[in-house]
mmCIF file of the N, C-alpha and C atoms, coordinates in Angstrom:
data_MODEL
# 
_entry.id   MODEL 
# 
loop_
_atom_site.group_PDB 
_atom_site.id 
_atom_site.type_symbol 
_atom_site.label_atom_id 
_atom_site.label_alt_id 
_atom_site.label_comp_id 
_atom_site.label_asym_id 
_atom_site.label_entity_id 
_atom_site.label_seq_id 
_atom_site.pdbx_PDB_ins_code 
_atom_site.Cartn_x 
_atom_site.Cartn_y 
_atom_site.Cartn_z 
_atom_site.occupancy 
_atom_site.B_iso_or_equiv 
_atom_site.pdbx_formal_charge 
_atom_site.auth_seq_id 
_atom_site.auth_comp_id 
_atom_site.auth_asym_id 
_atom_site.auth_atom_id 
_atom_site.pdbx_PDB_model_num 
ATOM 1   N N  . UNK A 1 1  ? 101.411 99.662  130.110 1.00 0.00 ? 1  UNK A N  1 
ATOM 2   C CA . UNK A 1 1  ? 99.974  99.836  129.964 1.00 0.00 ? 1  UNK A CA 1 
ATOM 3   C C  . UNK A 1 1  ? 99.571  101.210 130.503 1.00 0.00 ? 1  UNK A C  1 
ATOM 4   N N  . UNK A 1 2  ? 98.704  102.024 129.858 1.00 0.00 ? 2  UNK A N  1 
ATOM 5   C CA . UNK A 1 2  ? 97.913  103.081 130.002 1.00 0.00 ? 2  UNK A CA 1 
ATOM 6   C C  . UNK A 1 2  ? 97.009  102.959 131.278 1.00 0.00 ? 2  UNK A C  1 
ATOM 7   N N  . UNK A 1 3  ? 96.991  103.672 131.946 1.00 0.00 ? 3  UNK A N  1 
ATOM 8   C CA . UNK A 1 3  ? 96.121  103.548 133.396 1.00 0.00 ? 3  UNK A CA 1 
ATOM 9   C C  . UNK A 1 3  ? 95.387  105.443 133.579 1.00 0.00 ? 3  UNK A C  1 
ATOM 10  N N  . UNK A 1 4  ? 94.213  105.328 133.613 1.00 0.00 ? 4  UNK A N  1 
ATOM 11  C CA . UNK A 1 4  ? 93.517  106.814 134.242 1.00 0.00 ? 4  UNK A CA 1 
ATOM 12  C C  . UNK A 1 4  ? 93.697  106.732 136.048 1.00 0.00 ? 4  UNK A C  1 
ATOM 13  N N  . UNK A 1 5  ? 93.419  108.193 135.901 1.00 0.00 ? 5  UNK A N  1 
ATOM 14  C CA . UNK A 1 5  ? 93.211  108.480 137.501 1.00 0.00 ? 5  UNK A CA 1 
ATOM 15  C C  . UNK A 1 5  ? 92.014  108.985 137.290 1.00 0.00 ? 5  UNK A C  1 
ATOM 16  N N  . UNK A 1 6  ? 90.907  108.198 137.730 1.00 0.00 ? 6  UNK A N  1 
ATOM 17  C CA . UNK A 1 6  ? 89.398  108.656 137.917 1.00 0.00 ? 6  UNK A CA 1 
ATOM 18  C C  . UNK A 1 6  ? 89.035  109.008 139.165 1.00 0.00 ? 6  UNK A C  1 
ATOM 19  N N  . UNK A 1 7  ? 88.585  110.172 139.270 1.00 0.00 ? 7  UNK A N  1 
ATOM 20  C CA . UNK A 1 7  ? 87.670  110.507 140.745 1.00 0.00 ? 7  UNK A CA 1 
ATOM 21  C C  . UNK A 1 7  ? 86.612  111.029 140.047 1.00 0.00 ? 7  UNK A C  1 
ATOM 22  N N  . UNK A 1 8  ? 85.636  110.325 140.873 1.00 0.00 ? 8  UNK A N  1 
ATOM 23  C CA . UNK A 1 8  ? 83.930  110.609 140.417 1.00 0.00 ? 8  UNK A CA 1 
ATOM 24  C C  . UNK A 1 8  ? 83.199  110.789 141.935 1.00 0.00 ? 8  UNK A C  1 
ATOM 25  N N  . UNK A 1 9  ? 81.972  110.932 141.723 1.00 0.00 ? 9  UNK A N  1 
ATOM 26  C CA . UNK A 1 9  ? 80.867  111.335 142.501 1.00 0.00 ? 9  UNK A CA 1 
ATOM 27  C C  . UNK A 1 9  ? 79.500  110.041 142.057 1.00 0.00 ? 9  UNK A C  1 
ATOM 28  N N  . UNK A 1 10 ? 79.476  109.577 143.229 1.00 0.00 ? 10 UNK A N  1 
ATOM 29  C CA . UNK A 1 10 ? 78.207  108.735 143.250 1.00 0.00 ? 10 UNK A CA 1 
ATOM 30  C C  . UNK A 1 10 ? 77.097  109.146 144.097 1.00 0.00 ? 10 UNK A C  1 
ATOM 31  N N  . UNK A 1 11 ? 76.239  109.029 144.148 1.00 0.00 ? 11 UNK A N  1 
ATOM 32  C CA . UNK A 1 11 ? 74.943  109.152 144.925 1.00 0.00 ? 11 UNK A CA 1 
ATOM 33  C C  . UNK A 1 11 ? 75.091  107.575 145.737 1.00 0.00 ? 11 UNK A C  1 
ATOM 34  N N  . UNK A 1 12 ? 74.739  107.924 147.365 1.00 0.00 ? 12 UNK A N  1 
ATOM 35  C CA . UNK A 1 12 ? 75.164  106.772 147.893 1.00 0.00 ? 12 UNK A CA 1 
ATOM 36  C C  . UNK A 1 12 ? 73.561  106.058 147.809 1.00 0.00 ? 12 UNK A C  1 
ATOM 37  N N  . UNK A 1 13 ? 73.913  104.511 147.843 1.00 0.00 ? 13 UNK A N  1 
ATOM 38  C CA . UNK A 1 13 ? 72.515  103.738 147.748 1.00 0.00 ? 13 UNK A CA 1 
ATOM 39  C C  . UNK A 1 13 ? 72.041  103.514 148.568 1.00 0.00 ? 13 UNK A C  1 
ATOM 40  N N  . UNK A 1 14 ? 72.472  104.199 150.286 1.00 0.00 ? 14 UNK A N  1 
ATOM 41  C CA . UNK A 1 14 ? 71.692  103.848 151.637 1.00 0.00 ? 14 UNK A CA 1 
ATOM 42  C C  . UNK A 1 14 ? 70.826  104.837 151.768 1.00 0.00 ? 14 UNK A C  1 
ATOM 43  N N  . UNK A 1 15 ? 69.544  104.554 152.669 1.00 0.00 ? 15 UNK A N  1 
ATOM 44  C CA . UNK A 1 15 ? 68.536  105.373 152.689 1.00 0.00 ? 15 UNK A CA 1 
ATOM 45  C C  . UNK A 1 15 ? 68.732  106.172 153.555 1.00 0.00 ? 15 UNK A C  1 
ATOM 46  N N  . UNK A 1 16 ? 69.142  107.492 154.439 1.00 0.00 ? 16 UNK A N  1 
ATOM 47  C CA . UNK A 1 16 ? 69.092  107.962 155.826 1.00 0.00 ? 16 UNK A CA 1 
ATOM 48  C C  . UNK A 1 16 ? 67.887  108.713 155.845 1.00 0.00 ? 16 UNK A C  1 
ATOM 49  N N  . UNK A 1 17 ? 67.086  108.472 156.896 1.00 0.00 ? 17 UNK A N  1 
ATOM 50  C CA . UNK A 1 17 ? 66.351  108.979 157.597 1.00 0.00 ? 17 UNK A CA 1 
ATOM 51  C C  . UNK A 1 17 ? 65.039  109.083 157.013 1.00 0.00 ? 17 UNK A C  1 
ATOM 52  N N  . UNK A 1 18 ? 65.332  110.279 155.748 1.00 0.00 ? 18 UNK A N  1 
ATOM 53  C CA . UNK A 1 18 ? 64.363  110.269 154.840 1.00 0.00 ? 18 UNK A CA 1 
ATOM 54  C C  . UNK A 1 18 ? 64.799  109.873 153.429 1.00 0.00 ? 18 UNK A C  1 
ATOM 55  N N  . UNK A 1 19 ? 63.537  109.967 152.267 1.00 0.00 ? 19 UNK A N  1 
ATOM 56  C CA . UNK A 1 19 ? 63.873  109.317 151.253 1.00 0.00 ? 19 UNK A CA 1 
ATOM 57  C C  . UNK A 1 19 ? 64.995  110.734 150.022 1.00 0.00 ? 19 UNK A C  1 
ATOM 58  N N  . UNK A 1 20 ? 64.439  111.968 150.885 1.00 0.00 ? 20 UNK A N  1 
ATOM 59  C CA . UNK A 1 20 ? 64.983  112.980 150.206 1.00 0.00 ? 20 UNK A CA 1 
ATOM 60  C C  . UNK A 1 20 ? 66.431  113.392 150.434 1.00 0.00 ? 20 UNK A C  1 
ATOM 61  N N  . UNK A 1 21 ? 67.211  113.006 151.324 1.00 0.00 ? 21 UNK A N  1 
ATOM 62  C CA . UNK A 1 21 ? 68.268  112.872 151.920 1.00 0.00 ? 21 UNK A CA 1 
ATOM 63  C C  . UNK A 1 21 ? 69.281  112.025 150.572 1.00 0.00 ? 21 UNK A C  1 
ATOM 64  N N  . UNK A 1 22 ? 69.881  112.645 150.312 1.00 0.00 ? 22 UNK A N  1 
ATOM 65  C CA . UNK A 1 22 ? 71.366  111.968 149.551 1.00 0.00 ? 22 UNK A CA 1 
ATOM 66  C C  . UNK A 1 22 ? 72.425  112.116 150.355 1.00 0.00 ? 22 UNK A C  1 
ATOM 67  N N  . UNK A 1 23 ? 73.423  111.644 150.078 1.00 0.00 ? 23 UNK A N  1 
ATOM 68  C CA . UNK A 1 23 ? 74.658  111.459 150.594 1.00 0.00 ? 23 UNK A CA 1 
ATOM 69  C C  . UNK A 1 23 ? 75.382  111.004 149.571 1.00 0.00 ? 23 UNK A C  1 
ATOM 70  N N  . UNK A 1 24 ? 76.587  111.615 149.158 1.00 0.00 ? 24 UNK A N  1 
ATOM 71  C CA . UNK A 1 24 ? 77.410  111.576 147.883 1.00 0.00 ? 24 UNK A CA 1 
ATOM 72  C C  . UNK A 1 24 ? 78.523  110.946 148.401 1.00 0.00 ? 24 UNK A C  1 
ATOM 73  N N  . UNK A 1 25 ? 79.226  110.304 147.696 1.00 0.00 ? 25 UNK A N  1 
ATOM 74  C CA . UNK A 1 25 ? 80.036  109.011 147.744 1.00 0.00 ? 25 UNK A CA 1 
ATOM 75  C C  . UNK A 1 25 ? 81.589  109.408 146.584 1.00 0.00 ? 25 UNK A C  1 
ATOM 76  N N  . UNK A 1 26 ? 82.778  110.167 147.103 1.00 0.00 ? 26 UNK A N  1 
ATOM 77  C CA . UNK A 1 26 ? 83.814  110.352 146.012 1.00 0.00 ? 26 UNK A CA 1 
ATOM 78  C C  . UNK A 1 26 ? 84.670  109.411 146.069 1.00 0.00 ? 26 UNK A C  1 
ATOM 79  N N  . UNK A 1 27 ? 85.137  108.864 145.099 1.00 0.00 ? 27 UNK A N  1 
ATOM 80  C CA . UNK A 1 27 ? 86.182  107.961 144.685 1.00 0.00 ? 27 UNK A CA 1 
ATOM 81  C C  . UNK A 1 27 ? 87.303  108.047 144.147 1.00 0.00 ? 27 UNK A C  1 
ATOM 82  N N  . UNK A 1 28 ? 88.477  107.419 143.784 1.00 0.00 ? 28 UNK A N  1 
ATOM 83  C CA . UNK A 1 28 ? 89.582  107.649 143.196 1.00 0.00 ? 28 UNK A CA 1 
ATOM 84  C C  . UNK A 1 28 ? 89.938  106.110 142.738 1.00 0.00 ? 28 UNK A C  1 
ATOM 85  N N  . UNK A 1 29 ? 90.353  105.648 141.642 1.00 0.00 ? 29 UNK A N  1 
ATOM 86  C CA . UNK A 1 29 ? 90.163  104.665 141.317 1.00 0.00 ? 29 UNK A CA 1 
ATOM 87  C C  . UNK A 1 29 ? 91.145  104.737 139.729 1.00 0.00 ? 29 UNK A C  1 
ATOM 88  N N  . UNK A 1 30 ? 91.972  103.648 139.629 1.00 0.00 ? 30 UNK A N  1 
ATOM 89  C CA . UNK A 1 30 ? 92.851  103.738 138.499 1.00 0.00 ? 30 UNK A CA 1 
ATOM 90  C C  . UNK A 1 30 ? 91.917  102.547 137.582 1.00 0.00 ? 30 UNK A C  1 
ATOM 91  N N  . UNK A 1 31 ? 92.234  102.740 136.265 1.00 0.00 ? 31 UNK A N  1 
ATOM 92  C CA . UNK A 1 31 ? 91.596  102.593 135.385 1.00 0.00 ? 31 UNK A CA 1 
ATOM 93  C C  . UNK A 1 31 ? 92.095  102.134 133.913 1.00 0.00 ? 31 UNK A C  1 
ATOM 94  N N  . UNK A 1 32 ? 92.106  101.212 133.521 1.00 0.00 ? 32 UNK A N  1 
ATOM 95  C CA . UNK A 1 32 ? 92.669  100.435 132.217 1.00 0.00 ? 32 UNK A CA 1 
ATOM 96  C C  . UNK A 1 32 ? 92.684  101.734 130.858 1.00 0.00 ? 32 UNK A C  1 
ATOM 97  N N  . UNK A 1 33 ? 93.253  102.060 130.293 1.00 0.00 ? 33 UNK A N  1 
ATOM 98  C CA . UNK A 1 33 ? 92.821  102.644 129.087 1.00 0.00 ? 33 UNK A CA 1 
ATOM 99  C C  . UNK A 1 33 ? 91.666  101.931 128.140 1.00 0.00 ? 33 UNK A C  1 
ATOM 100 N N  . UNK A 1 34 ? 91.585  100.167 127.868 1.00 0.00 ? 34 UNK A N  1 
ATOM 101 C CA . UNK A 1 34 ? 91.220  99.611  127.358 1.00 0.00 ? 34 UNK A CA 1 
ATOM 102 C C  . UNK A 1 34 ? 89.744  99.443  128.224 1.00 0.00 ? 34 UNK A C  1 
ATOM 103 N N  . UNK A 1 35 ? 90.024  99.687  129.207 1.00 0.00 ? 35 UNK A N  1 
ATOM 104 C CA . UNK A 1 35 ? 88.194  99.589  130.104 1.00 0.00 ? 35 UNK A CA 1 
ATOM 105 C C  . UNK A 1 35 ? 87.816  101.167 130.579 1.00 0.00 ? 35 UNK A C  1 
ATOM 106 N N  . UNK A 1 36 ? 88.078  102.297 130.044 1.00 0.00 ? 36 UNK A N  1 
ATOM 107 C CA . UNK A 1 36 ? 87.718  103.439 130.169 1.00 0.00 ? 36 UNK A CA 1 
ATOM 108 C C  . UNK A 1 36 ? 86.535  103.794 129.881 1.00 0.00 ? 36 UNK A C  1 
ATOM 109 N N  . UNK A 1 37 ? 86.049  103.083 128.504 1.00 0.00 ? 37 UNK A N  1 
ATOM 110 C CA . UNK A 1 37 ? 84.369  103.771 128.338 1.00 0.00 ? 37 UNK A CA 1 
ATOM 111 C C  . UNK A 1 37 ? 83.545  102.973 129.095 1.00 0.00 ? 37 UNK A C  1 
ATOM 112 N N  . UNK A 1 38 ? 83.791  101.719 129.240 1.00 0.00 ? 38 UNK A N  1 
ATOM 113 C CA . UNK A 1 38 ? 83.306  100.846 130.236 1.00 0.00 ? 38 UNK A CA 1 
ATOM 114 C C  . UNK A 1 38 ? 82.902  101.090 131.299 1.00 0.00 ? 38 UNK A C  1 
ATOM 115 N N  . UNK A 1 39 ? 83.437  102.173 132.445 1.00 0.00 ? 39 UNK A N  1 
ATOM 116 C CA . UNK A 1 39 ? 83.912  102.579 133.457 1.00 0.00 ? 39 UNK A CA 1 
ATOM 117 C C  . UNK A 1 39 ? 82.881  103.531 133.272 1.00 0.00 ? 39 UNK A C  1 
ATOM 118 N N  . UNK A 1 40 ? 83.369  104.590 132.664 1.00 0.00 ? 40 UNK A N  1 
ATOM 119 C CA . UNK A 1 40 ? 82.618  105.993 132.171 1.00 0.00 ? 40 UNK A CA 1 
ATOM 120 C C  . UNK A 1 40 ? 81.280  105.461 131.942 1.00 0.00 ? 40 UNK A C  1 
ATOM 121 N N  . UNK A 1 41 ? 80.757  104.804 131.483 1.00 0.00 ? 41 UNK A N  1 
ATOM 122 C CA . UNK A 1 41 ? 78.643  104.253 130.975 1.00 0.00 ? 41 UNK A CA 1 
ATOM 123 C C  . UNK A 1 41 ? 78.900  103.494 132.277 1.00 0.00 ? 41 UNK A C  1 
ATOM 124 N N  . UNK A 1 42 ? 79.274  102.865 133.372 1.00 0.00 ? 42 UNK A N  1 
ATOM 125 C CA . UNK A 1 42 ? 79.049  102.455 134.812 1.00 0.00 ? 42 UNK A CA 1 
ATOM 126 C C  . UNK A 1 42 ? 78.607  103.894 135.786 1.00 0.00 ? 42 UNK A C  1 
ATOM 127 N N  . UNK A 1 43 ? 79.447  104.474 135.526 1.00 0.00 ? 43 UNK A N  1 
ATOM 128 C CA . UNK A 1 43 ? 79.569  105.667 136.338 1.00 0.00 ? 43 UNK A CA 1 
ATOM 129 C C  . UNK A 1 43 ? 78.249  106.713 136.229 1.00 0.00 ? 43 UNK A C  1 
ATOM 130 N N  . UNK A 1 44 ? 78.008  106.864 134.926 1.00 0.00 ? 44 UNK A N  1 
ATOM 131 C CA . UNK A 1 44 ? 76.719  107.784 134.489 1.00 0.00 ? 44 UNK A CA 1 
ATOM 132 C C  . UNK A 1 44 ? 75.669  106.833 134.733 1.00 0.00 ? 44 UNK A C  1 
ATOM 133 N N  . UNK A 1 45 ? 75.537  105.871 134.652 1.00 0.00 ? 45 UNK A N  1 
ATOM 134 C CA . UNK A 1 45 ? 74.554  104.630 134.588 1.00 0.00 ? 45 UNK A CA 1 
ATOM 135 C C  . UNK A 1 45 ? 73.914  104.334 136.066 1.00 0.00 ? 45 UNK A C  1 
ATOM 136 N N  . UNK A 1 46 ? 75.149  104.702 137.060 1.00 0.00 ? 46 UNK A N  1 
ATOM 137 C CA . UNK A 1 46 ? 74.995  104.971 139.034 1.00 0.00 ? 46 UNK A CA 1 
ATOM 138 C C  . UNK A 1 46 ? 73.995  106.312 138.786 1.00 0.00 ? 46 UNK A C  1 
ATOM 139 N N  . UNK A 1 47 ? 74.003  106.959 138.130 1.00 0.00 ? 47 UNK A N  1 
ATOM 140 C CA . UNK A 1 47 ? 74.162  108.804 138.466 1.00 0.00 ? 47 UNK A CA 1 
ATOM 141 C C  . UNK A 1 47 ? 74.814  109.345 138.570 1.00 0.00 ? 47 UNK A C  1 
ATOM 142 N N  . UNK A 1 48 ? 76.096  109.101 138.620 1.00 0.00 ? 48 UNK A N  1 
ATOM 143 C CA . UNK A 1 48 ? 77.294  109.774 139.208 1.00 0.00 ? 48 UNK A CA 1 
ATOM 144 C C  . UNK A 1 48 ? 77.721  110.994 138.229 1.00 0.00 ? 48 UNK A C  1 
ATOM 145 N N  . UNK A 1 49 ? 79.003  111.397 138.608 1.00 0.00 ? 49 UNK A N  1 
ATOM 146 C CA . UNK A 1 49 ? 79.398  112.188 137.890 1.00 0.00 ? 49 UNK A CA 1 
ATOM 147 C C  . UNK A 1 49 ? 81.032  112.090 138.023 1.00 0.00 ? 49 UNK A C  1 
ATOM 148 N N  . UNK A 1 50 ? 81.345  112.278 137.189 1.00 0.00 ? 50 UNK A N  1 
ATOM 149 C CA . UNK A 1 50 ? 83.096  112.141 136.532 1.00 0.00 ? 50 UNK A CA 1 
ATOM 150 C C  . UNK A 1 50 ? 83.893  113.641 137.013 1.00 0.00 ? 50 UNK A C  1 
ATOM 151 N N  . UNK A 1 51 ? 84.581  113.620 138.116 1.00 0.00 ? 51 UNK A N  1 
ATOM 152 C CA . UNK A 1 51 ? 85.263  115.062 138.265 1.00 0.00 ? 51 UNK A CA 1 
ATOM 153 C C  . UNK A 1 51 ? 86.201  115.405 137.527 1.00 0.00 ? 51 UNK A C  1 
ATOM 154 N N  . UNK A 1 52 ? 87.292  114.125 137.514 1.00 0.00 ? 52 UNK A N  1 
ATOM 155 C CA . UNK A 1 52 ? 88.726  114.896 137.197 1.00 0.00 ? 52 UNK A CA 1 
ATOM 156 C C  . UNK A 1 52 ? 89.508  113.720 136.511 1.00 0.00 ? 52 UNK A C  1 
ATOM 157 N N  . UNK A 1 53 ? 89.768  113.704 135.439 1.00 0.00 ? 53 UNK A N  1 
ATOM 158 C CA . UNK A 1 53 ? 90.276  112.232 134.833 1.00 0.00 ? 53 UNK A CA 1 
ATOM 159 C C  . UNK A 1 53 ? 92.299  112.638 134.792 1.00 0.00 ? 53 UNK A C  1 
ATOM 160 N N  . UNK A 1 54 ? 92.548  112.175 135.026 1.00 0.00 ? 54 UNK A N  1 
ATOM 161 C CA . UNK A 1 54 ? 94.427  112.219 134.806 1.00 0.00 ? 54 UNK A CA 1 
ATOM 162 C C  . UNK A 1 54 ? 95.108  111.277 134.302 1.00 0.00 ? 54 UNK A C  1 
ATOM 163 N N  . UNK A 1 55 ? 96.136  111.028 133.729 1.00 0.00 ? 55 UNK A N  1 
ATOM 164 C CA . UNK A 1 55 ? 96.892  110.202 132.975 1.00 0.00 ? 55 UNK A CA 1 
ATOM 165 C C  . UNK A 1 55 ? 97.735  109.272 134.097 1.00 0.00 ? 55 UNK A C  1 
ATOM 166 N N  . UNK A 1 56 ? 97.754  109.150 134.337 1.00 0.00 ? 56 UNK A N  1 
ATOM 167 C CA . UNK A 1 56 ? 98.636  108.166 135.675 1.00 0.00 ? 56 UNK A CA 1 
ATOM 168 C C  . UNK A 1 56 ? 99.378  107.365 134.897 1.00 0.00 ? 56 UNK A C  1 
ATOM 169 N N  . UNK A 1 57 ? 99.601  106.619 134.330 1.00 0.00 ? 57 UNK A N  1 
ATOM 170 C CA . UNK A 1 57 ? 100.537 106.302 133.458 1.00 0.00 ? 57 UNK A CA 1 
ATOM 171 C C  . UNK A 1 57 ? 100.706 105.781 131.909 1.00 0.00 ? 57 UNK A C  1 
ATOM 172 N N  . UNK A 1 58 ? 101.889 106.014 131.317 1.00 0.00 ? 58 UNK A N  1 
ATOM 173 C CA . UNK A 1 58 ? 102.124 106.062 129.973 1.00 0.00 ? 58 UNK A CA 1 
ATOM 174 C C  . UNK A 1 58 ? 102.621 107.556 129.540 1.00 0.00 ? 58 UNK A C  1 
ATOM 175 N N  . UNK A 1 59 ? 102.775 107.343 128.252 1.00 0.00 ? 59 UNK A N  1 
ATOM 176 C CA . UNK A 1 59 ? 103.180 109.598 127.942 1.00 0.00 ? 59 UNK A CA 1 
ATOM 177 C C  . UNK A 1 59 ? 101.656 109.807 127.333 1.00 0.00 ? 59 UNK A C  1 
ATOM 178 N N  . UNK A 1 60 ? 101.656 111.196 127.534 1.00 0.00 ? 60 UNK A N  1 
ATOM 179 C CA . UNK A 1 60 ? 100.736 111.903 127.263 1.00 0.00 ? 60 UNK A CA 1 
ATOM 180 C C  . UNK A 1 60 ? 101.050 111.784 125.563 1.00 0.00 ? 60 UNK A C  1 
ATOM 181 N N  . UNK A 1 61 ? 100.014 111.829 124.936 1.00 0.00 ? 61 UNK A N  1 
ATOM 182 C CA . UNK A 1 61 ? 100.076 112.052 123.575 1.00 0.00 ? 61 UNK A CA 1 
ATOM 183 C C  . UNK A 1 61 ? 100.498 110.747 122.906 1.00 0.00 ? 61 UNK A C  1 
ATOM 184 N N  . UNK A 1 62 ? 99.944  109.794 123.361 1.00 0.00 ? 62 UNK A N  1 
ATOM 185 C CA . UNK A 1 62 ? 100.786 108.414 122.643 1.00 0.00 ? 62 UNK A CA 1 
ATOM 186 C C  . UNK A 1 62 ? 100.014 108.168 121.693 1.00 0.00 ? 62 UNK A C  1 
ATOM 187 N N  . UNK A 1 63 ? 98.937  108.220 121.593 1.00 0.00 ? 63 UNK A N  1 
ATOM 188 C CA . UNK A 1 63 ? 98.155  107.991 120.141 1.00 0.00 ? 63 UNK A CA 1 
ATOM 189 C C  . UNK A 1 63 ? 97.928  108.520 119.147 1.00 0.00 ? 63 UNK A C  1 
ATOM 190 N N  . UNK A 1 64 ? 98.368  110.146 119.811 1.00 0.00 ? 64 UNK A N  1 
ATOM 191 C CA . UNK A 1 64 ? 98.208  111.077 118.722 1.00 0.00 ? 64 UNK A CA 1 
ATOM 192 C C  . UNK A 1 64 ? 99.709  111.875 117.578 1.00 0.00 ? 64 UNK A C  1 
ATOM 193 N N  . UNK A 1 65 ? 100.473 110.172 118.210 1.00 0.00 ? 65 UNK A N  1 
ATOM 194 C CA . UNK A 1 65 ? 101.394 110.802 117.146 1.00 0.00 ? 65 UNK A CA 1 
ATOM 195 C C  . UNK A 1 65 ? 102.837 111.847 117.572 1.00 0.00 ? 65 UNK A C  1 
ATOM 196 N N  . UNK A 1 66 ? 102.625 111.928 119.056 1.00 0.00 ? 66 UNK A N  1 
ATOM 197 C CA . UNK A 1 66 ? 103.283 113.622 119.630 1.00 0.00 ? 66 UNK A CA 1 
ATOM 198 C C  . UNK A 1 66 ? 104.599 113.094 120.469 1.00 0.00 ? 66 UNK A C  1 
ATOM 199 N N  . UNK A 1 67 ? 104.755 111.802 120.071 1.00 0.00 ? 67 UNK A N  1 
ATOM 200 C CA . UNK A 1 67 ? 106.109 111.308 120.995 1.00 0.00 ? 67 UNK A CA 1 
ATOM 201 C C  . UNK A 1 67 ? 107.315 112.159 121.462 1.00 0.00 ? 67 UNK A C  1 
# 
């Protein structure tokens, strides 16, 4: 099975101090090929933002034919 390496950026949901105050939240988190867009519309849907996606496992190019 196909697995991503996702690290993203969330906006954290606790309040400090004031209401203008953020605090960003990074993650790393492996990821189904088959639940990828799933993941991705969760992630934008927080606010977040998607840094760096990687193949963690399977070959590169498996769908496109490049075995």
């Amino acid at each position: 099975m196909r697995m991503f390496k996702v690290t993203a950026c969330v906006p954290s949901q606790t309040r400090i101090r004031t209401q203008r105050e953020l605090q960003n939240t990074y993650f790393t988190k492996l990821v189904p090929y088959d639940n990828w867009f799933r993941e991705q519309q969760r992630i934008m849907k927080m606010g977040g933002k998607i840094v760096k996606v990687e193949l963690a496992t399977g070959k590169p190019g498996m769908n496109t034919g490049l075995m």
